[in-house]
C-alpha positions as MATLAB code, in Angstrom:
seq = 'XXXXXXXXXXXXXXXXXXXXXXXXXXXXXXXXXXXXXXXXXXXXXXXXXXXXXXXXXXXXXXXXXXXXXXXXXXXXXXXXXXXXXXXXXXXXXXXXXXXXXXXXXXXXXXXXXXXXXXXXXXXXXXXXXXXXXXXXXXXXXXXXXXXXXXXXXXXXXXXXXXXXXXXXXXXXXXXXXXXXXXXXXXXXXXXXXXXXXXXXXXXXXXXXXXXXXXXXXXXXXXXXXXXXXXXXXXXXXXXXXXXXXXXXXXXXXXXXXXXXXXXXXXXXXXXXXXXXXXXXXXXXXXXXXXXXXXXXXXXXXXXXXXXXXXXXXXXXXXXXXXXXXXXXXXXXXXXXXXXXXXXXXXXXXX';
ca = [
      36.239    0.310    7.559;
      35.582    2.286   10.547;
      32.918    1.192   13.085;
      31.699    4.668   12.865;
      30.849    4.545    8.773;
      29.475    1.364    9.324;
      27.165    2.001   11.889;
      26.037    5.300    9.640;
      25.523    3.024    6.771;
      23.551    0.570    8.762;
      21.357    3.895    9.873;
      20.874    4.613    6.329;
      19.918    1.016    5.278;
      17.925    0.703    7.652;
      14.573    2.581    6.057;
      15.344    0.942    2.734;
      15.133   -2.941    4.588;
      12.604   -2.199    6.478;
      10.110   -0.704    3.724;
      11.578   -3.915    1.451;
      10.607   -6.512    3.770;
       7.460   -4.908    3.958;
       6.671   -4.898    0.141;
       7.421   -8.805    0.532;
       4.840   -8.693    3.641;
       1.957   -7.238    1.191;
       2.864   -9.716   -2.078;
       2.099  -12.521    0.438;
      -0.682  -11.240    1.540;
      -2.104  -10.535   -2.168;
      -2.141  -14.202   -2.401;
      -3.434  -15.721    0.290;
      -6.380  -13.131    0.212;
      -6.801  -14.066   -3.049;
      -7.030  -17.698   -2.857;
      -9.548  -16.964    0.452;
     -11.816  -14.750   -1.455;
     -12.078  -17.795   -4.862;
     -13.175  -19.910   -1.679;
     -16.128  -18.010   -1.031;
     -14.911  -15.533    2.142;
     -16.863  -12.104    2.283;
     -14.391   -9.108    1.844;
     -16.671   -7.471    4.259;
     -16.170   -9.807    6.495;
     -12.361  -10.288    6.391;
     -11.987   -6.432    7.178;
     -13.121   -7.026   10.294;
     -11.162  -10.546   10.974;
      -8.239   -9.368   10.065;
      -7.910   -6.060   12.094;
      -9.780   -7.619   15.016;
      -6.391   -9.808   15.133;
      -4.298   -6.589   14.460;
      -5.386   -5.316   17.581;
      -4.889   -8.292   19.613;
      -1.423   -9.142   18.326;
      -0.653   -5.234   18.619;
      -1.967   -4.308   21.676;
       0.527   -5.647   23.914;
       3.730   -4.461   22.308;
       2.017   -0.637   22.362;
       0.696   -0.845   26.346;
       4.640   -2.226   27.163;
       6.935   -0.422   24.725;
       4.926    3.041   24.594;
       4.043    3.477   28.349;
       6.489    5.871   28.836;
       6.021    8.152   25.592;
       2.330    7.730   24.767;
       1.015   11.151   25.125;
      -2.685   11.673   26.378;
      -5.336   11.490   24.149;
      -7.243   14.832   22.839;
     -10.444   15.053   21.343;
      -8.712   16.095   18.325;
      -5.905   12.945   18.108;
      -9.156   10.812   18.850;
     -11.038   12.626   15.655;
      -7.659   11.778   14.069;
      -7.469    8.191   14.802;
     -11.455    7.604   14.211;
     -11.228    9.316   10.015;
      -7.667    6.527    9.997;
      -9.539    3.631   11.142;
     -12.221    4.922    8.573;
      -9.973    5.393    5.813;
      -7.788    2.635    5.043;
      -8.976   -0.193    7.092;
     -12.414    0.183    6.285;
     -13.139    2.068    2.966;
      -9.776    1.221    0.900;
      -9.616   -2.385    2.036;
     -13.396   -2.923    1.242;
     -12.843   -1.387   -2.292;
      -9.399   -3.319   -2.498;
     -10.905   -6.681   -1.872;
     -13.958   -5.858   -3.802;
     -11.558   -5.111   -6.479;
      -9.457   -8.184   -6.308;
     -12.434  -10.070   -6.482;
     -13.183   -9.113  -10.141;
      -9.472   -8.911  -11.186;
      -6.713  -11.131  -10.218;
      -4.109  -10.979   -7.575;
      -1.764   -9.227   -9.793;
      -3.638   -6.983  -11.785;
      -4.252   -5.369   -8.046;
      -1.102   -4.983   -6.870;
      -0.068   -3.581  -10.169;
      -3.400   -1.334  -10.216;
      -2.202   -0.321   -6.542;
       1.252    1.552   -8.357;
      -0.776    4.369   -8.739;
      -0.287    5.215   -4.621;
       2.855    6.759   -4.682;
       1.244    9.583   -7.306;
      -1.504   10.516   -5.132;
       0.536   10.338   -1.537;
       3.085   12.609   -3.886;
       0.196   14.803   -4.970;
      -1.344   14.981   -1.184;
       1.995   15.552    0.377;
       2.461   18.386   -1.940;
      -0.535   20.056   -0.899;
      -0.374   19.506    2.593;
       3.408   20.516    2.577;
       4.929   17.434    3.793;
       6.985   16.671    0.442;
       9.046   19.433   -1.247;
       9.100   20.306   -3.937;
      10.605   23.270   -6.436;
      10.030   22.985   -9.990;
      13.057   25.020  -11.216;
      15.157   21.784  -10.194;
      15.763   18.845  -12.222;
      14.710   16.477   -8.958;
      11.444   17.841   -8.352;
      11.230   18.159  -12.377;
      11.908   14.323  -12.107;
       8.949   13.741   -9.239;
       6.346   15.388  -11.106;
       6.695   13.908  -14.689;
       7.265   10.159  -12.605;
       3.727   11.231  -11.199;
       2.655   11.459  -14.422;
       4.425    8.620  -15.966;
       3.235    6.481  -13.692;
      -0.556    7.455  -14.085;
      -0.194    6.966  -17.677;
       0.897    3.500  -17.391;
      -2.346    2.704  -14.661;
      -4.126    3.604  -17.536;
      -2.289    1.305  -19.641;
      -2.635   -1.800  -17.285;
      -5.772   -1.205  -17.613;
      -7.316   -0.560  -20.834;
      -5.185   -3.028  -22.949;
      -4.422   -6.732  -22.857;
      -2.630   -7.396  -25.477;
      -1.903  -11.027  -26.509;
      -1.410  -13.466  -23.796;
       1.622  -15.039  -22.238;
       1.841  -18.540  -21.975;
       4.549  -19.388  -18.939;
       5.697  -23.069  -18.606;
       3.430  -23.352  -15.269;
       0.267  -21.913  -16.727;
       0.024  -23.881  -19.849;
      -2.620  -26.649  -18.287;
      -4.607  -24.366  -16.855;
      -4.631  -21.797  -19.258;
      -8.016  -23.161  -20.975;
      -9.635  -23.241  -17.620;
      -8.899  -19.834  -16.960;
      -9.889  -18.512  -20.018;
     -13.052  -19.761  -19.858;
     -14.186  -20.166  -16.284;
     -12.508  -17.590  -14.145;
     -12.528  -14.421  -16.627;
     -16.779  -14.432  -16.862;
     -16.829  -13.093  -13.442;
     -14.143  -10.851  -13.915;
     -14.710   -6.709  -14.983;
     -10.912   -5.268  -15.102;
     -12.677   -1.758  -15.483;
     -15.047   -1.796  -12.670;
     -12.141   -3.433  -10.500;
      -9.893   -1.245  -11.485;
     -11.797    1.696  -10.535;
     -12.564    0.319   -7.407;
      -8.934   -0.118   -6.774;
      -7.867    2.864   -7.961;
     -10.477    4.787   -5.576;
      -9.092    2.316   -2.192;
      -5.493    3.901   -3.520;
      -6.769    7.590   -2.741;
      -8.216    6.916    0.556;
      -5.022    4.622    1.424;
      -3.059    7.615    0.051;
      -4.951   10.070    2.417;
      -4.470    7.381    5.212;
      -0.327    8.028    4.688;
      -0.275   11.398    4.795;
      -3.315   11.516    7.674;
      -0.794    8.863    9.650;
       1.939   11.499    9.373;
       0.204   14.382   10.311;
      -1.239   12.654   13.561;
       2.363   11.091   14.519;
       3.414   14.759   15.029;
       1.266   15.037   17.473;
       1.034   11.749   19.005;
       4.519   10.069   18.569;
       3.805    6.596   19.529;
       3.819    4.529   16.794;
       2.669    1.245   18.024;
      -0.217    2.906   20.481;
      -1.400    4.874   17.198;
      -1.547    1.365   15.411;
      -3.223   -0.207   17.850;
      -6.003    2.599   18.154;
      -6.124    1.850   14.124;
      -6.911   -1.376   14.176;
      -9.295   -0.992   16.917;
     -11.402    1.624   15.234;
     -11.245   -0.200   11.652;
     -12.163   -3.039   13.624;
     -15.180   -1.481   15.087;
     -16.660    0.591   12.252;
     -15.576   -2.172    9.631;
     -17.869   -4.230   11.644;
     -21.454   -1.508   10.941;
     -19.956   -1.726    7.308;
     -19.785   -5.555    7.213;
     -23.622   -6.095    9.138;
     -25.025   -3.382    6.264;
     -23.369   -5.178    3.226;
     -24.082   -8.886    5.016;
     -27.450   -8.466    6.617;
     -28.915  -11.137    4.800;
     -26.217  -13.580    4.948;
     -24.812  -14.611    8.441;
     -23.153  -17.494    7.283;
     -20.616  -15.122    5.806;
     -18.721  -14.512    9.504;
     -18.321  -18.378    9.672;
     -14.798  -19.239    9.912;
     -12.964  -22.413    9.992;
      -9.473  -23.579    9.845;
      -8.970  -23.114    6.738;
      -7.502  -20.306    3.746;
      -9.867  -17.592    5.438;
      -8.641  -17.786    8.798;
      -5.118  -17.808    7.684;
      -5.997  -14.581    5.774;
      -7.362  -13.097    8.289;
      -4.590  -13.678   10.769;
      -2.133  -12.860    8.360;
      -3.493   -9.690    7.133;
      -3.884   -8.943   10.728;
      -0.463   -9.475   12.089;
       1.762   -9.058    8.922;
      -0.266   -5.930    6.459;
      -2.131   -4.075    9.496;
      -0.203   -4.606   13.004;
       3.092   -4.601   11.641;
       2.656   -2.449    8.565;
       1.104    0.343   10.100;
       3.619    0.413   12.845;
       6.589   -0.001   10.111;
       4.876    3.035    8.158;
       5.020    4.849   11.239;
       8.750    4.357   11.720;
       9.742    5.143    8.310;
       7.760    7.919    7.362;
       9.274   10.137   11.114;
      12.253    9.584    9.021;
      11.668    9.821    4.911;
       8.212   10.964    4.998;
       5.315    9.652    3.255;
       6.264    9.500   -0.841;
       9.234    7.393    0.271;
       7.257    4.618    2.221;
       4.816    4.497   -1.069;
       7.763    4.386   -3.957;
       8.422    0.767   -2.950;
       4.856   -0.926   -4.200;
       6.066   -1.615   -7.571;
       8.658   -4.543   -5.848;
       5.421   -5.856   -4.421;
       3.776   -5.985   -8.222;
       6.514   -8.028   -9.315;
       6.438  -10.407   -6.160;
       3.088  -11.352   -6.644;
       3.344  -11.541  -10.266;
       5.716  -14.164  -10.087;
       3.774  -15.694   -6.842;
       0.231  -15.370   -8.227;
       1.309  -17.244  -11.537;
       2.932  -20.015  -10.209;
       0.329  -20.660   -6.989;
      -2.795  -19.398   -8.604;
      -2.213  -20.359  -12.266;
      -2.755  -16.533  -12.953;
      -2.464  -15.392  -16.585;
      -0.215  -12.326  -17.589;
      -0.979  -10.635  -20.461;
       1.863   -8.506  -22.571;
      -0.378   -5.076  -22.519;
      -0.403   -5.350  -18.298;
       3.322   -5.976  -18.613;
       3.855   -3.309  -20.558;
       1.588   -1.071  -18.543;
       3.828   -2.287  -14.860;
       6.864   -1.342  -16.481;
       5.954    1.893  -17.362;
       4.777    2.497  -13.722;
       8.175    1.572  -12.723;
       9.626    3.339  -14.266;
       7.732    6.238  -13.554;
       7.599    5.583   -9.834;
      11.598    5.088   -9.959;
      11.682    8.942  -11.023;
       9.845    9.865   -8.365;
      11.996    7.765   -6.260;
      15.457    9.377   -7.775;
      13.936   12.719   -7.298;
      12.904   12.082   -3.663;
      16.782   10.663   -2.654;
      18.060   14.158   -3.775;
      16.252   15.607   -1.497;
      18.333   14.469    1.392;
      21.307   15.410   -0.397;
      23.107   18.667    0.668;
      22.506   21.489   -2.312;
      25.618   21.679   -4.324;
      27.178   25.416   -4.642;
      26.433   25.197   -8.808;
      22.662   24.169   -7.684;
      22.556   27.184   -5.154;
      24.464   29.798   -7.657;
      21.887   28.147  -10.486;
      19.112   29.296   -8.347;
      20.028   32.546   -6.637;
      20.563   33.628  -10.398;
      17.180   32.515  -11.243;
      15.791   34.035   -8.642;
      17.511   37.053  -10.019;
      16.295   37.161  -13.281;
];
């Protein structure tokens, strides 16, 4: 094969590694958060751990690799940056944890499916995602939107009868009847479902703002930073009365903190960044049904985590849905076919 055709196809995998490894990245992260928030940590309170490392690990890397294309900062970039830090870091992951904390570790990643239809429905609006309805690709987006709404909805509104895995069988009593009383799948899920819209308005306010300041890793690092210091007022309003909640010791909380940090803020954000230049925002967000199934398989073999056939039912149908939208979005970068073009100028005709 020539080195030429494999260096394109290396360009081309490229995105698709990159936004895989990440997926992995955020299934990790699901449970180790998890398992730090059963031990008692404050949600509040990792929001601010966790990006305060961000920024530290970050930081570096951005004042070394960017130095020669970091653009100056406006007043309006700073605006920019200050509504990011506001958005994802501080109100989506306090309604994300929050959410977790009355679901389980899977039931939030599969809750979280539900991002690609609202970054598709943003970047729609806002022009960054095209889309014409007389085509059978764009056809395919929208009813994958839909699709995969309709199986959110599933997820979360039935159960369905319970499946016992090989691992889960001696602590399936337990579960049912200690962990589940302080568990409300509806609340959580609405939670969840309300951190997905402001972490969907975080992609497509990330892509906007790296049109104007294309440095990647300085823009992370300005991220962290802010949802570092306004998670902070957040964490002092919700924890006023409890300041043994920013204790931390070497235990499950500071590895969740440090991980988040490092692995699901510095190095997510900055991969984001990188990918969406490139594919745009609906691509980066098809992937998060490969993270449901990672921490499916994670959260019931580590946690002891019950699955339930109604939620399985509900995940696939997000798939499935979110696999249109995927389909539809890889025609996009295909060159339009002379049948497609005739199909439309006659169309346009008529």
């Amino acid at each position: 094969m020539p080195k030429e055709s494999v260096s394109r196809m290396l360009t081309q995998a490229k995105p698709f590694v990159a936004v895989i490894l990440m997926q992995f990245g955020l299934a990790g992260m699901s449970i180790i958060t998890k398992f730090a928030l059963n031990q008692g940590m404050s949600q509040h309170v990792l929001v601010v751990y966790r990006h305060a490392v961000a920024f530290v690990f970050i930081t570096p890397f951005a004042l070394f690799f960017d130095r020669k294309i970091r653009p100056k900062m406006s007043l309006s970039v700073f605006v920019k940056i200050v509504l990011l830090g506001l958005l994802e870091p501080v109100i989506d992951g306090n309604l994300f944890y929050t959410g977790m904390k009355l679901t389980t570790a899977t039931f939030t990643m599969a809750m979280c499916n539900v991002l690609p239809a609202f970054a598709f429905i943003m970047a729609w609006i806002f022009r960054l995602e095209k889309v014409d309805i007389r085509r059978l690709h764009s056809q395919a987006k929208i009813l994958g939107t839909v699709v995969t709404v309709g199986g959110a909805m599933l997820m979360t509104l039935v159960n369905g009868p319970m499946l016992t895995l090989p691992w889960t069988r001696s602590s399936s009593h337990h579960q049912t009847t200690s962990s589940t009383d302080s568990q409300d799948p509806i609340k959580g899920a609405l939670m969840i479902a309300a951190g997905c819209f402001c972490w969907a308005s975080f992609f497509i306010l990330q892509a906007i703002t790296l049109k104007v300041y294309p440095a990647e890793l300085s823009l992370t690092a300005w991220i962290c930073l802010m949802g570092a210091l306004e998670g902070t007022v957040a964490a002092l309003a919700f924890e006023w009365h409890n300041p043994a909640a920013w204790a931390i010791h070497l235990d499950s909380k500071l590895l969740a903190a440090v991980y988040g940090g490092v692995i699901c803020s510095g190095v997510t954000y900055y991969i984001q960044g990188m990918v969406m230049k490139e594919r745009g925002p609906v691509f980066v967000t098809a992937f998060n049904p490969l993270c449901m199934v990672i921490a499916a398989i994670l959260s019931s073999i580590t946690l002891s985590e019950i699955l339930y056939l109604g939620r399985v039912m509900g995940a696939m149908v997000i798939i499935i849905g979110l696999y249109m939208v995927l389909w539809g979005k890889s025609k996009d970068l295909l060159p339009q076919p002379d049948s497609e073009a005739a199909e439309d100028k006659v169309a346009t005709t008529v």
